[in-house]
N, C-alpha and C positions, 0 to 999 in steps of 0.2 A: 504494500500500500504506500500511497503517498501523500504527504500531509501537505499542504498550501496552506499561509500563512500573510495575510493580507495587513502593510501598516500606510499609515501616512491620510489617511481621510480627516473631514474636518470641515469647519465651514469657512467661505472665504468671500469678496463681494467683488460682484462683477467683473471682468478686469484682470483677475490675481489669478495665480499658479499654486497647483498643487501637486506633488511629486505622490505615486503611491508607488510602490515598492511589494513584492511577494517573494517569499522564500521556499523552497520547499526541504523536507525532510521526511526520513524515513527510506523506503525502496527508491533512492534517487539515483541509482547506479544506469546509465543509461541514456538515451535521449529527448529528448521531448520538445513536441512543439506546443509554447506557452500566449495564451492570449488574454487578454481583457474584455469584462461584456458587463454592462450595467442596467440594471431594471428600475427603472422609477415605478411609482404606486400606481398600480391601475393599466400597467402595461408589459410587456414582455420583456423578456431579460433578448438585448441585443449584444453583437458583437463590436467590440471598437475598438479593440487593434489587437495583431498577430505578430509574432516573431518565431520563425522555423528556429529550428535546434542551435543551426550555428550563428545566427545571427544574421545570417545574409540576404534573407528576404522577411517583408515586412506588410502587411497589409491594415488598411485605417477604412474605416465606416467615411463615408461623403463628408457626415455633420461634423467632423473631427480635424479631416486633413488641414497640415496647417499648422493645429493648434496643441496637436497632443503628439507625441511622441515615445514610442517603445524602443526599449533596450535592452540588453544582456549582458553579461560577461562572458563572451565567446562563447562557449559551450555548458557554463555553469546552469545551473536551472533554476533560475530566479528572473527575475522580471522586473523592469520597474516603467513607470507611466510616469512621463510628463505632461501637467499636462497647462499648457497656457490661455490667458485672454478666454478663462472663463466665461459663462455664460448661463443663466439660471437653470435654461432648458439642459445642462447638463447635470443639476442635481439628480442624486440615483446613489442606491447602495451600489459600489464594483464590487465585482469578483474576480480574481483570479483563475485561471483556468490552465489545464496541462493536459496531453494528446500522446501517448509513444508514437502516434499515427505522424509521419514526418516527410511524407512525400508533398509535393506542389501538386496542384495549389492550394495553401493553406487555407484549413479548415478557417470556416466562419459560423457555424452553426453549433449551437449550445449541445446538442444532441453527439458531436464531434469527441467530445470531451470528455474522459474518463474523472479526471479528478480535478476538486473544485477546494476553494478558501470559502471562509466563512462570509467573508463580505465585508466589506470600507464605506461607508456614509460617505457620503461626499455632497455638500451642503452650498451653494451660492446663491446668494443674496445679490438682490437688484439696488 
């Protein structure tokens, strides 16, 4: 098994940056491709960004491009979200998310995803 470990959520106004970061531990001997996907209330958990195992490709939701940016340490299996020039329509709990599945094109579907974190609030104010 593998555990995901979501930090960095919070509230921020309009405008502001918020870095979140996930870790994983446990069965992490191996590769994964790891994404972000965030549900606000009353709506689906969507996808909003990918990064395959090594880092080298990367995929962002339309409403995102731009403004948020995914990362790694080369092959380590962590994650972390940039994300800038907030916007209220981005409040939403994130999750963290990890796939062994690591072929192109990177998964974007919640249903892709074997193992999940608990979830990061993530709060902007207008």
């Amino acid at each position: 098994q593998v555990q995901l470990v979501e930090s960095g959520g919070g509230l921020v106004q309009a405008g502001g940056s918020l870095r979140l970061s996930c870790a994983a531990s446990g069965r992490t001997r191996g590769s994964y491709t790891m994404g972000w996907f965030r549900q606000a209330p009353g709506k689906e958990r969507e996808c909003v960004a990918v990064i395959s195992w090594s880092g080298g490709a990367t995929y962002y939701a339309d409403s995102v491009k731009g403004r948020f940016t995914i990362s790694r340490h080369g092959a380590q299996n962590t994650a972390n979200l940039q994300m800038n020039s907030l916007k209220p329509d981005d409040t939403a709990v994130y999750y963290c998310a990890a796939t062994a599945a690591i072929d192109l094109p990177l998964p974007d579907r919640a249903g892709e995803y074997n193992y999940w974190g608990q979830g990061t609030q993530v709060t902007v104010s207008s």
